[in-house]
Legacy VTK file of the C-alpha trace (Angstrom):
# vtk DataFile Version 3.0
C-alpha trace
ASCII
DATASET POLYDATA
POINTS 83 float
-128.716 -3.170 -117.507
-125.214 -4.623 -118.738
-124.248 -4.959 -115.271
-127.199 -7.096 -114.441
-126.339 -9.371 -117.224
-122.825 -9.500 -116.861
-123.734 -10.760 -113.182
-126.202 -13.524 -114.769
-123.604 -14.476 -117.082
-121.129 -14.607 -114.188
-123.213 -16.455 -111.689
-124.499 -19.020 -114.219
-120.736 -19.779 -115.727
-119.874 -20.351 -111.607
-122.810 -22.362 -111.246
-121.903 -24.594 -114.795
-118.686 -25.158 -113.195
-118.354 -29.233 -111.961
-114.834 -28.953 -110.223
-113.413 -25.971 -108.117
-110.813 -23.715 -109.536
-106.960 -25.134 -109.393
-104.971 -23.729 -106.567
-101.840 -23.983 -108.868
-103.001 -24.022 -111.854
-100.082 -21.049 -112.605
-97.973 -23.515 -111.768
-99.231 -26.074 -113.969
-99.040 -23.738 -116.420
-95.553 -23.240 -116.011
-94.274 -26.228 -115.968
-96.341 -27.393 -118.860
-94.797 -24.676 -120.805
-91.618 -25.216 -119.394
-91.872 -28.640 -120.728
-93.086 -27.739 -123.864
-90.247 -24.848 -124.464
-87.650 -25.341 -121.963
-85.979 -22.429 -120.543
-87.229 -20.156 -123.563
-90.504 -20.126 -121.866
-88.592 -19.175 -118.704
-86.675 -16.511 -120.118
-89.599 -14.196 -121.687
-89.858 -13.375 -118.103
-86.873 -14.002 -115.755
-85.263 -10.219 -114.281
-82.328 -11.917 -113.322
-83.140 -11.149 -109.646
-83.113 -13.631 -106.882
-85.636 -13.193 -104.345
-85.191 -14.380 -100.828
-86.024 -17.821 -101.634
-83.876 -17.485 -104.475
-86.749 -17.884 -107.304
-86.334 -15.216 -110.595
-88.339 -12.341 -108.680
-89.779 -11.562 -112.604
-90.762 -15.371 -113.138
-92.591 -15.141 -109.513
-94.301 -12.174 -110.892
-95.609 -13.488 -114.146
-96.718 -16.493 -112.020
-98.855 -14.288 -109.928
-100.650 -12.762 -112.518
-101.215 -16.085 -114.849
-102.659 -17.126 -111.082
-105.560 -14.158 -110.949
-105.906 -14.652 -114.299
-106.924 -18.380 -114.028
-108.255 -18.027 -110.961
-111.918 -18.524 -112.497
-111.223 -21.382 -114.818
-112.551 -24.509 -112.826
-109.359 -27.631 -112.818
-110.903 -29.341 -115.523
-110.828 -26.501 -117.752
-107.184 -26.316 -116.804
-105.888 -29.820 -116.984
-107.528 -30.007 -120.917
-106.125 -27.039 -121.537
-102.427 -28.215 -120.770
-103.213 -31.768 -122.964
LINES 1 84
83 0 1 2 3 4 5 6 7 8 9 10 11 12 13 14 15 16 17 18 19 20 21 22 23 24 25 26 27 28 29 30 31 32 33 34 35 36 37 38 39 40 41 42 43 44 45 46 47 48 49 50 51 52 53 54 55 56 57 58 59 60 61 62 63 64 65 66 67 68 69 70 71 72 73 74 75 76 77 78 79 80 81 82
C-alpha cells in the first residue's frame, strides 16, 4: 500500500515538474556557495588530494553526491533556490 502511494506521489511530483532537472545543478551549487562563503565552503570538504585533473578528489566527491541528491529537483527549483 505505501509503495503504491509513494509511486503516485512520485509520478505526480515528475509530472508537476515544468523544466527538466539541471545537469549541473551541483555545480551551481558550488559555486553559489563558494560565492557566498569563499573557500570556507570549499574547505568542509577538500582531502587535500589532487586527482588526475588536479581537482580536490574530496571536493569532486561531495560534488557527486550534492549531484544524485538534486538530481530530481527540476532547474527552476534550483535556480530559486540559489537567489
Amino acid at each position: 500500500m505505501s509503495e503504491n502511494v509513494f509511486s503516485l506521489a512520485s509520478a505526480a511530483i515528475r509530472a508537476a515538474h515544468s523544466e527538466p532537472p539541471m545537469p549541473n545543478a551541483a555545480d551551481a551549487v558550488f559555486r553559489a556557495m563558494h560565492g557566498f562563503y569563499g573557500q570556507l565552503w570549499l574547505s568542509k570538504f577538500a582531502t587535500g588530494q589532487a586527482g588526475a585533473d588536479g581537482s580536490d578528489t574530496g571536493v569532486v566527491s561531495a560534488k557527486a553526491i550534492w549531484a544524485h541528491g538534486l538530481r530530481d529537483f527540476d532547474s527552476g527549483v534550483v535556480k530559486l533556490a540559489l537567489r
